[in-house]
N, C-alpha and C positions, 0 to 999 in steps of 0.2 A: 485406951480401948477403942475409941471412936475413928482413929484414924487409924487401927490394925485390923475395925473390920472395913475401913474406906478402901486400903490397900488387898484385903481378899478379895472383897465385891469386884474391884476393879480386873483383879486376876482371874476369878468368876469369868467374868465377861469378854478379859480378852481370850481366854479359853473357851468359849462358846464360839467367839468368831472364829479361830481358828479352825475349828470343828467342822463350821460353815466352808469353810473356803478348801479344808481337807478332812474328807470324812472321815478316812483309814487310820487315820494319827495316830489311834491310843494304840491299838497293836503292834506297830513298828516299834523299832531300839530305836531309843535314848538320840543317837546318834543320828538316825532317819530323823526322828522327831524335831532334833533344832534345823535340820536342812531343810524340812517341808516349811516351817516358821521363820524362817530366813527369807527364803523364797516368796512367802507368802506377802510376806510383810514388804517385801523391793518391789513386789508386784502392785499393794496396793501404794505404796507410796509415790511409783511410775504413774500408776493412775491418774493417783491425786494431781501431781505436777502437772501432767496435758492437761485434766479439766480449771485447775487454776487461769493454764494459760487463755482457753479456749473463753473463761469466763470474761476477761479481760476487754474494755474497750476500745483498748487502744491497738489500731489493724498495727501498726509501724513498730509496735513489742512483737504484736503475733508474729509475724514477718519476719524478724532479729529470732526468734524462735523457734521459726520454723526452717530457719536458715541453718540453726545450730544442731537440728533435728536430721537434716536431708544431711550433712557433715558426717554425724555419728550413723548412717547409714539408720536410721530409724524412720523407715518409710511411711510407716502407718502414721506416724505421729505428725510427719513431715505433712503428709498428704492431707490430714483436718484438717492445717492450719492453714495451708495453699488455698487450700478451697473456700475456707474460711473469709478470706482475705481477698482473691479474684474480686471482686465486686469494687471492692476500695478503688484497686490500683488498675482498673481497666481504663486503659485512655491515657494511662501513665507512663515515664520510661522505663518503671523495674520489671510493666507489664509481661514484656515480653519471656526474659528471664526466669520470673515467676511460674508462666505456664509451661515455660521449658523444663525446669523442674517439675513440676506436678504431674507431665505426662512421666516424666522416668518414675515417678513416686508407685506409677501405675505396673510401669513394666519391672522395675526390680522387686513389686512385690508378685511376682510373672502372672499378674490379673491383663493376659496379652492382647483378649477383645475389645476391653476398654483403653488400654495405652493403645492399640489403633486410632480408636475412634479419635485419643489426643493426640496421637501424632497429625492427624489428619485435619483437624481443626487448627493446630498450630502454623501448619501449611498454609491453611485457609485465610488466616489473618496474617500471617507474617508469610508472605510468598517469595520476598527481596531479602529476606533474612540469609546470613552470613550461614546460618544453621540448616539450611533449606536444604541441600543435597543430605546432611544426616540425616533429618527427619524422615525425608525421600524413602532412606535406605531401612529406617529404620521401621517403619510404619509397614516394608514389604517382610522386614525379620520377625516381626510379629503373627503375619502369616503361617512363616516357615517357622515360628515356634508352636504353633498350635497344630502343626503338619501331623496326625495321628501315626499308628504304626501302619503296615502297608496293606492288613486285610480289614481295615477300616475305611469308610470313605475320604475321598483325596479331595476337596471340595477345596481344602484352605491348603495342601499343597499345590495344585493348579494355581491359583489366585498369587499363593507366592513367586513360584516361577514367572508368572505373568508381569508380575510387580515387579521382580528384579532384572529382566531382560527389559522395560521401562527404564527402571533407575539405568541401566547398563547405557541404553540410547538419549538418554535426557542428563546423564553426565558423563559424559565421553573421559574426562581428564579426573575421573574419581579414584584417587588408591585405592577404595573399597570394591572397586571390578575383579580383581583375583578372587574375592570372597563370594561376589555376587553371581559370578561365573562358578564358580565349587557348588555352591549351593543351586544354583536349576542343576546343576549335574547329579546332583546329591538327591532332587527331587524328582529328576527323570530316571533314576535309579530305583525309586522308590514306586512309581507307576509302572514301571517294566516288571518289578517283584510281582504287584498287585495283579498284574493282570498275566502271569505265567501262574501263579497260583490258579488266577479262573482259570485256564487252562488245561491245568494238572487237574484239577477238581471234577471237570466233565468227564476228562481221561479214567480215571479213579474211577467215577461212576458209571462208567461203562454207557457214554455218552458220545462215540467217534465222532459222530458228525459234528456235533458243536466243538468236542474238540479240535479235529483238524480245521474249522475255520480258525476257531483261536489263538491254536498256535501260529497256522498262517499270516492272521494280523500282526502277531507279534514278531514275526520276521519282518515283518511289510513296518512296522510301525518302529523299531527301534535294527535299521541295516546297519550301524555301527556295534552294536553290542559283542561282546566277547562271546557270550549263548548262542547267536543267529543259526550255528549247525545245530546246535542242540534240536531248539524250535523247531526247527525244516526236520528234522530228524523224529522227532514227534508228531508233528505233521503227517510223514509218511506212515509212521506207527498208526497214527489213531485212521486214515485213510485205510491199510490194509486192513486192519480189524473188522471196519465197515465193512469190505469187500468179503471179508471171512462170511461174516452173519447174514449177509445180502440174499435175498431169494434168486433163484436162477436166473432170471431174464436181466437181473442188474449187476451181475458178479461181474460179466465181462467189460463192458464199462467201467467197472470201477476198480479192476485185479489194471486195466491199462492206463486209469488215473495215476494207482502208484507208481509204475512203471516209468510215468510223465515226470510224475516227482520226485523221481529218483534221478531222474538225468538234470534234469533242472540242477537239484543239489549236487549233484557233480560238475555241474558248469560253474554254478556258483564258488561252491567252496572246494575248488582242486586240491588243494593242502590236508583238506579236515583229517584228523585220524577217524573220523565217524566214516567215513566211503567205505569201508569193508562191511559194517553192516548195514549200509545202503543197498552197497553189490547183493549181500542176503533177499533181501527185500524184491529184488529184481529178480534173481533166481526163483524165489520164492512163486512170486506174481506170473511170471513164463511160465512157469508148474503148473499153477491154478488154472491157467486158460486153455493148458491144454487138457484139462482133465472135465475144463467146465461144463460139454455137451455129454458128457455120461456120469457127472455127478448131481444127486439129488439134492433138493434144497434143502435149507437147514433151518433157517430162522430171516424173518422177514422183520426187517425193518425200514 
């Protein structure tokens, strides 16, 4: 009797913890129920193992441990131990090795502010390192992973681009240049969106003026783009609308700014299928000016 109620108690208790570790248990099937206790119990028995190891005095087990951890792609586990351990083997030969791995431990668990920071300490101490042009590359791809989307600030896509036109000039003879070149491409694609958005956005808000500067920066700022007629196109858009809304005394001025911008964009882009409603614009603007000394103003801006 004493050992069928040692055998309940015990079952008591591992049924409380389970309870602990999943509250929903008792309502699931049968079938959820052993897969939450399956789970539960590999989870805590993972536990157990890393704190055994971490308990451990001996750095040169942790290390054999943490070797066998960064293997099984178990980053987290890998990465206590590394760190754990730095202190031992600094000044040593595995040193270096060691912190080469524990920056990756950083960035495949894609924690990409702090695997900068280690890439860039790894740099710092190992500068002659055979690894040096990786780290280079890699420390600027941590950037460009943290590159938000493009109506977000570009703070860490700039810094990327900068970093890898860097890598580009500081290793001339890297295979990683086709990638390092895709990527400022990839991220000056990303600041042209960004900022034809601002653009659009004034336009939208019935904002010309900021708009036609904005799109004119952005002809001015990105001449190779596949958009440029777009831009210039818009440009003259958000220019003649000003011109519409303008009080008398500034309409003629500005009906013969678009006018200006209209040939411009014809010089420029002879080809565009946009020149027909350039041409509009031009006819338009001719219209206006000849009706401007007997038309009344409308709205002043």
């Amino acid at each position: 009797m004493a050992i069928y109620r040692n055998i309940n108690g015990a079952r008591r208790h591992q049924n409380r913890c389970i309870r602990n570790i999943c509250p929903n248990l008792l309502p699931l099937p049968t079938f959820m129920k052993f897969w939450c206790v399956t789970c539960s119990l590999l989870l805590l028995t993972a536990c157990s193992g890393i704190n055994k190891v971490l308990k451990s005095k001996d750095p040169e087990y942790k290390l054999r441990m943490a070797e066998q951890y960064y293997a099984k792609k178990k980053w987290a586990y890998a990465q206590q131990l590394y760190e754990d351990v730095i202190p031992f083997f600094k000044g040593r030969q595995e040193f270096e090795d060691i912190y080469y791995k524990y920056a990756f431990t950083a960035y495949n668990q894609k924690d990409y502010l702090n695997a900068e920071n280690l890439f860039k300490t790894y740099l710092e101490a190992f500068p002659n390192s055979s690894r040096a042009a990786e780290m280079d590359y890699m420390r600027a791809y941590t950037f460009y992973k943290q590159s938000p989307r493009a109506e977000l600030d570009q703070t860490a896509t700039i810094k990327a681009m900068g970093m890898m036109q860097t890598f580009i000039n500081t290793h001339p003879g890297s295979p990683r240049i086709p990638e390092a070149t895709a990527i400022i491409d990839e991220c000056r694609k990303k600041l042209e969106v960004k900022d034809y958005k601002a653009a659009q956005l004034y336009f939208d808000m019935g904002q010309y003026r900021a708009a036609a500067t904005a799109f004119g920066a952005l002809t001015d700022a990105y001449p190779d783009s596949d958009m440029g007629d777009d831009y210039k196109l818009m440009a003259i858009r958000a220019n003649y609308k000003l011109a519409e809304l303008s009080i008398e005394e500034k309409k003629q001025e500005r009906f013969e700014r678009v006018i200006e911008a209209c040939n411009e964009f014809k010089d420029r882009f002879p080809q565009s299928e946009l020149n027909k409603e350039v041409d509009q614009f031009i006819t338009l603007s001719q219209n206006n000016l000849k009706n401007t000394a007997n038309e009344p103003g409308k709205k002043t801006t």
